[in-house]
C-alpha positions as CSV (number, residue, x, y, z in Angstrom):
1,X,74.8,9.2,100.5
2,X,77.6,11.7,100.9
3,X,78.3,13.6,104.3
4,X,81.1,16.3,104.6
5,X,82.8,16.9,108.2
6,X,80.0,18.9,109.6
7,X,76.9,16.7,108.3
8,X,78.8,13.9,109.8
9,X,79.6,16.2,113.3
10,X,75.6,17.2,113.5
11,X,74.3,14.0,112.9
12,X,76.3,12.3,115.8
13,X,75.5,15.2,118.1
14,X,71.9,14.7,116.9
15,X,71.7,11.0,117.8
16,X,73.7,11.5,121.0
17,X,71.3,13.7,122.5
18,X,67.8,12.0,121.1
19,X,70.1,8.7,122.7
20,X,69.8,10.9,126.0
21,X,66.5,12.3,125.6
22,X,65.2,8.2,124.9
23,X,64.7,8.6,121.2
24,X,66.6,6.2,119.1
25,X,64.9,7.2,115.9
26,X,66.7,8.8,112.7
27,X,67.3,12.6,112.5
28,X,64.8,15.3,111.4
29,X,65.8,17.0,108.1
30,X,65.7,20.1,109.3
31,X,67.3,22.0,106.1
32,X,65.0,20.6,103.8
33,X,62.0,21.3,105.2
34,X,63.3,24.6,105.9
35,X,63.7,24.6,102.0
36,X,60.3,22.8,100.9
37,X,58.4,25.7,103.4
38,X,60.1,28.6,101.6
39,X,59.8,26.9,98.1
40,X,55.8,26.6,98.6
41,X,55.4,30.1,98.7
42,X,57.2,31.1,95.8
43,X,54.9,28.5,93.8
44,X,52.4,30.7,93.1
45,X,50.4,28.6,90.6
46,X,50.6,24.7,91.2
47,X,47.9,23.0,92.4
48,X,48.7,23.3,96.2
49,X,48.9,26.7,95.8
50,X,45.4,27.3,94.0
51,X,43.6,25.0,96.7
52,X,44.9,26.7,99.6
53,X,43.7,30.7,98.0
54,X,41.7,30.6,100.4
55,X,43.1,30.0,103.6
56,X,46.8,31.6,102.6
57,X,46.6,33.0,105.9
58,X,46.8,30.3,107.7
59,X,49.2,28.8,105.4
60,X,51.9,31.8,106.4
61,X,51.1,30.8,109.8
62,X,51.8,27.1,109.5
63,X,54.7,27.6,107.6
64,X,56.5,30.9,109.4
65,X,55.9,29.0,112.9
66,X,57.5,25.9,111.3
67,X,60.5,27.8,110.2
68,X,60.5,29.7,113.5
69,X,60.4,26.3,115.2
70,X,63.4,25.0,113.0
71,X,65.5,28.6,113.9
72,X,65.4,29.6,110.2
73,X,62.9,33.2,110.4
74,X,65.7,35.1,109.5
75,X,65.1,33.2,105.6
76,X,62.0,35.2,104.6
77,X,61.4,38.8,104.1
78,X,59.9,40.1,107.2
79,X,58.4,43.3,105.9
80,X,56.4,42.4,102.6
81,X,55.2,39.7,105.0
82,X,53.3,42.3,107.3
83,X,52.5,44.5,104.0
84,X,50.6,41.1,102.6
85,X,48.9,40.3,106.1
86,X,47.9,43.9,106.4
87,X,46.7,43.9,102.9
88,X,44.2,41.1,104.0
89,X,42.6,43.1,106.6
90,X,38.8,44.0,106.3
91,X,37.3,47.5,107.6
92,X,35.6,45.2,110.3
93,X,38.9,45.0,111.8
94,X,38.8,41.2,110.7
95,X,41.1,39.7,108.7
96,X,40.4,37.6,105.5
97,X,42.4,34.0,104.3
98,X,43.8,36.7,101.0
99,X,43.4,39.8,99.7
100,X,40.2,40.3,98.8
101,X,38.6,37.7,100.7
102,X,35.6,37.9,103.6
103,X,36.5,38.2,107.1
104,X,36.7,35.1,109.8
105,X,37.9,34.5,113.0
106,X,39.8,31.6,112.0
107,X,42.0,33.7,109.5
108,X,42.0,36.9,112.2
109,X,43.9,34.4,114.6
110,X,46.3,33.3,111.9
111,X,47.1,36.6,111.5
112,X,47.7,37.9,115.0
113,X,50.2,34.9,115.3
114,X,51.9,36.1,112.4
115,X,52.7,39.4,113.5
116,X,53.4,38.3,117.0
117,X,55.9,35.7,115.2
118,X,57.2,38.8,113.4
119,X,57.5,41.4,116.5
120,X,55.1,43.2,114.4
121,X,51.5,43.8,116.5
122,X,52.7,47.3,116.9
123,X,51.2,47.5,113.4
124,X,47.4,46.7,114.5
125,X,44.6,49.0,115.3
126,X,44.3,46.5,118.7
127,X,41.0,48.2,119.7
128,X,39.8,47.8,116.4
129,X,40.4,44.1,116.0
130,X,39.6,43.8,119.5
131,X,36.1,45.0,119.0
132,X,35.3,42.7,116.0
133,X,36.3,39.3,118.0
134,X,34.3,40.6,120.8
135,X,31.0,41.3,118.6
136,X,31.3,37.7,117.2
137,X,30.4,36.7,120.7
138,X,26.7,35.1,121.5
139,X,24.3,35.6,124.9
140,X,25.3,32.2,125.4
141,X,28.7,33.2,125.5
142,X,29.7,31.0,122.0
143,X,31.5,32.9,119.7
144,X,30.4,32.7,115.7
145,X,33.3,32.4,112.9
146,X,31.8,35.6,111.0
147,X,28.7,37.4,110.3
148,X,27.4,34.5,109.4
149,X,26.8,32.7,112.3
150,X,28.5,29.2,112.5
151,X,29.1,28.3,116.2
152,X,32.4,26.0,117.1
153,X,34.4,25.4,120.0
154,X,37.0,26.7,117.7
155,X,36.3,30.0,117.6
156,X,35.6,30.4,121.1
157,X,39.2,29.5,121.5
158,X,40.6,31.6,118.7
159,X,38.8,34.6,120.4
160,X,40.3,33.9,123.7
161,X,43.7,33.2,122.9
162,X,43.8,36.1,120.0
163,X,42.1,38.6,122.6
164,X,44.6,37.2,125.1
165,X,47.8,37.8,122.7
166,X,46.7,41.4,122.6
167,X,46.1,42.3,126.2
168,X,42.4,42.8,125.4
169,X,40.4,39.8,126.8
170,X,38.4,41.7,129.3
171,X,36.9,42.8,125.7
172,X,34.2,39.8,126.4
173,X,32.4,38.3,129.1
174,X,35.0,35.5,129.6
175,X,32.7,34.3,132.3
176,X,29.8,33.2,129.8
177,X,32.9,32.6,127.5
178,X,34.2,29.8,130.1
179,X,30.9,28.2,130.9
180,X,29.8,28.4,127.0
181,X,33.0,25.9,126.7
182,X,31.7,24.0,129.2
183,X,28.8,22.8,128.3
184,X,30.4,21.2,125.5
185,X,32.1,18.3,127.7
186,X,31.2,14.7,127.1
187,X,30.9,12.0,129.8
188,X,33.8,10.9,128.2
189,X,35.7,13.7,129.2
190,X,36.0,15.0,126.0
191,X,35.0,18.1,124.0
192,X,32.8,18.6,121.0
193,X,32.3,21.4,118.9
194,X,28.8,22.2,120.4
195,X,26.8,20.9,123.2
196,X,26.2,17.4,122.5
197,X,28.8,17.4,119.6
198,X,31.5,14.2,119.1
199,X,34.7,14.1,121.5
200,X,37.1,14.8,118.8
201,X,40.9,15.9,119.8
202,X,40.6,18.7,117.9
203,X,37.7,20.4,119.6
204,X,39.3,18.9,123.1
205,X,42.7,21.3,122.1
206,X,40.1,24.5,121.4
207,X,38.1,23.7,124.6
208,X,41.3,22.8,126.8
209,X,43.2,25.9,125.7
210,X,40.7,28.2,125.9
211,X,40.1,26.9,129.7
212,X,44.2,27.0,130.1
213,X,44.2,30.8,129.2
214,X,41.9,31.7,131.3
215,X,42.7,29.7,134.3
216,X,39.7,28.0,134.3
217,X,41.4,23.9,134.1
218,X,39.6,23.1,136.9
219,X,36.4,22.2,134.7
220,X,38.6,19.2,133.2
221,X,38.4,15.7,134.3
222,X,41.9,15.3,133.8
223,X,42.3,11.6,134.6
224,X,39.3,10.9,132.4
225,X,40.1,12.9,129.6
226,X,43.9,12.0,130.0
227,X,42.8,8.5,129.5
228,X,40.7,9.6,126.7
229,X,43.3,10.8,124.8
230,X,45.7,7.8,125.3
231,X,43.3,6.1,123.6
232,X,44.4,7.5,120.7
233,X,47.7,6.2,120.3
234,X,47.6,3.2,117.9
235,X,50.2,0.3,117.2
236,X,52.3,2.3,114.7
237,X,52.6,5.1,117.3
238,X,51.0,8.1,116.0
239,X,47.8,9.4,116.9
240,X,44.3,9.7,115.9
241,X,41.6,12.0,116.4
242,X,38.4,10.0,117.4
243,X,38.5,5.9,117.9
244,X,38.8,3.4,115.1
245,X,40.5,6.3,113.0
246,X,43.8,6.3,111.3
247,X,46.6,8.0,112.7
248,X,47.7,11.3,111.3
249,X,50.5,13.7,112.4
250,X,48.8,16.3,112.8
251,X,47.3,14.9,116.0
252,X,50.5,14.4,117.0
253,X,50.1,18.5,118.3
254,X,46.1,18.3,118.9
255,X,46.4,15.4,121.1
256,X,50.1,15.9,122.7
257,X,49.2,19.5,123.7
258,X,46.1,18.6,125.4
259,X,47.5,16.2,127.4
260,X,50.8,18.4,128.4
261,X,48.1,21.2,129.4
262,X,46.8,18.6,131.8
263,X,49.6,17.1,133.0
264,X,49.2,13.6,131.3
265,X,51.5,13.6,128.8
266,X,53.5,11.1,130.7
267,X,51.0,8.6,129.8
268,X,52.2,7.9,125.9
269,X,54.6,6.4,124.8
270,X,56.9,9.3,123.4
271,X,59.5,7.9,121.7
272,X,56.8,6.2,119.5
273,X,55.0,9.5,118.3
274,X,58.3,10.6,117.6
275,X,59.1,7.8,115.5
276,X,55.9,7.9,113.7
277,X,56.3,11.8,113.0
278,X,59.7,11.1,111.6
279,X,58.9,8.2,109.5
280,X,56.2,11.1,107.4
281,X,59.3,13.3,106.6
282,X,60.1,13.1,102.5
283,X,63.7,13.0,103.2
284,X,64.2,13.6,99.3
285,X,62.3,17.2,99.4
286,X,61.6,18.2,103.0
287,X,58.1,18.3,104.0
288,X,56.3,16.2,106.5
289,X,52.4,13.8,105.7
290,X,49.9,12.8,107.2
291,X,51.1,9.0,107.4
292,X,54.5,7.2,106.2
293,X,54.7,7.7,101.7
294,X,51.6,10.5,101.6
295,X,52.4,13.6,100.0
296,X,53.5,16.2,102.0
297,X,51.8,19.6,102.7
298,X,52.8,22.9,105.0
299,X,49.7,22.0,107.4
300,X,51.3,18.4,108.1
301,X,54.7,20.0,108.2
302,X,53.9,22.4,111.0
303,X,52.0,20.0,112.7
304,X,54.8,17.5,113.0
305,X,57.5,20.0,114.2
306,X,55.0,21.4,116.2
307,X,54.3,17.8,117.8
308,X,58.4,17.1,118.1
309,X,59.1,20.1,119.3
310,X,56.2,19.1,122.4
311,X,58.4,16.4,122.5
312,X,61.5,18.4,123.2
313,X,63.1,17.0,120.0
314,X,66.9,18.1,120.1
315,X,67.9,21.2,118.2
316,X,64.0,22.4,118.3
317,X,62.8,25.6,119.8
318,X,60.1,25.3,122.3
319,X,56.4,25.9,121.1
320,X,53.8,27.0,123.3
321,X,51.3,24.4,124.1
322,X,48.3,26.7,124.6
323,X,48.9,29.7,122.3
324,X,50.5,27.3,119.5
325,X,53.2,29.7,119.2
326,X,57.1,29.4,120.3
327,X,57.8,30.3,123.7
328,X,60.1,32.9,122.9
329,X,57.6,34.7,121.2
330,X,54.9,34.1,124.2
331,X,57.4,35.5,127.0
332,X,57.8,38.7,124.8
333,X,54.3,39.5,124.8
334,X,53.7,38.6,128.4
335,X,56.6,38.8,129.9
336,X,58.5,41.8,127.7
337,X,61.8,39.1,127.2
């Protein structure tokens, strides 16, 4: 393979600093994922595209954040963006996965972090969207993904983190909220998705974020569940979601962001979920699997950037481990910088 003067000048500075850092793995491909995000969503037809109709949403959040992530926002077109993500919004207040679809909490999330990614929430009725998350809420204090009715330690930390994002958490009773969460923990320390549910890594992200926002960590076992979590580190490096499971990438975020939200991070080997991420990448066509020769998709894509840029991965921009979104974009809506 051919390198000009500057490919060769940015791949030595690149191994230079992961040398410094302790990685001694190869380089992310930065430009071509940049490239495979951007050409996903002009494929308006293949089969990718047609499986994922339904949670489009989420898919412009996985894919903006990655490109975000990678400093290459300025790529897309910032303003039909916001006119397709305001298109999707229901006369709940809720948002839908597309036009046309049903409202859910999990696609009203999505679509807060898009706008917040874009500088764009001045756009929202707040007090509108506000009141829908907050009339998803239980008496137990669970939360339920739509009118519907399906209760998950997810959406009890979508609500809390969206409702946190716009200034509007004192919308619910984040006391019955906190405890609600809870009640979910397992004597391993873990979370499941309801009382008595599996410790999964997943549901232990929802439950340990939604307790980091509201400065309510003092529920976790943190040695416990920071052993827990080691645990799922296999041979190969990556990371698995429950024991005697494969690895897959996209723990590398669930698992990596828990444990940095508890101060435990320290206890995995690093430079080997690194490796294991970067070993996924199609270095042909950009775009990042589950394990080493899968196909590649925008949700394993994210998730690995996400999961090296936890792993302060050189030329990266910092990510968030509780809101999932980069820390630039955080201080601005906290901190007004």
């Amino acid at each position: 393979m051919h390198f000009n003067g500057e490919q060769q000048r940015q791949s030595i500075i690149c191994f230079l600093v992961c040398s410094l850092k302790g990685f001694t793995m190869g380089e992310l491909e930065v430009e071509k994922h940049a490239q495979y995000i951007l050409s996903v969503e002009k494929r308006k037809d293949d089969f990718e595209s047609v499986v994922m109709e339904h949670l489009r949403m989420n898919g412009a959040y996985w894919g903006l954040t990655t490109l975000d992530l990678l400093g290459k926002l300025e790529t897309v077109d910032k303003d039909e963006i916001v006119s397709w993500v305001m298109s999707c919004q229901h006369e709940s207040g809720g948002f839908g996965g597309n036009v046309g679809h049903d409202p859910h909490i999990l696609y009203t999330l999505s679509a807060v972090q898009v706008l917040a990614l874009l500088d764009k929430l001045d756009v929202l009725d707040i007090d509108k969207l506000a009141n829908y998350i907050a009339s998803l809420q239980n008496e137990d204090g669970s939360f339920s993904g739509d009118m519907w009715g399906e209760v998950d330690t997810r959406f009890s930390y979508i609500a809390i983190c969206c409702l946190s994002l716009l200034h509007r958490i004192d919308k619910i009773n984040v006391e019955k909220a906190v405890n609600y969460v809870v009640s979910c923990k397992n004597l391993d320390g873990g979370f499941g998705s309801i009382p008595g549910g599996e410790s999964h890594a997943g549901q232990i992200f929802c439950c340990v974020g939604a307790l980091a926002i509201t400065g309510s960590l003092h529920h976790v076992d943190k040695d416990l569940l920071g052993w827990w979590l080691c645990e799922r580190q296999v041979k190969s490096g990556g990371l698995n979601g429950r024991p005697e499971k494969l690895p897959d990438v996209c723990y590398s975020w669930w698992v990596l962001s828990s444990l940095i939200m508890i101060d435990r991070v320290h206890w995995i080997n690093k430079e080997k979920v690194a490796r294991f991420i970067l070993d996924c990448q199609d270095k042909e066509n950009g775009g990042i699997s589950d394990r080493p020769d899968d196909a590649v998709d925008v949700f394993h894509t994210y998730f690995g950037v996400a999961g090296l840029s936890l792993l302060e991965y050189p030329g990266l921009k910092a990510i968030d481990p509780a809101y999932a979104l980069p820390v630039h974009v955080v201080n601005r809506i906290f901190f007004g910088r």
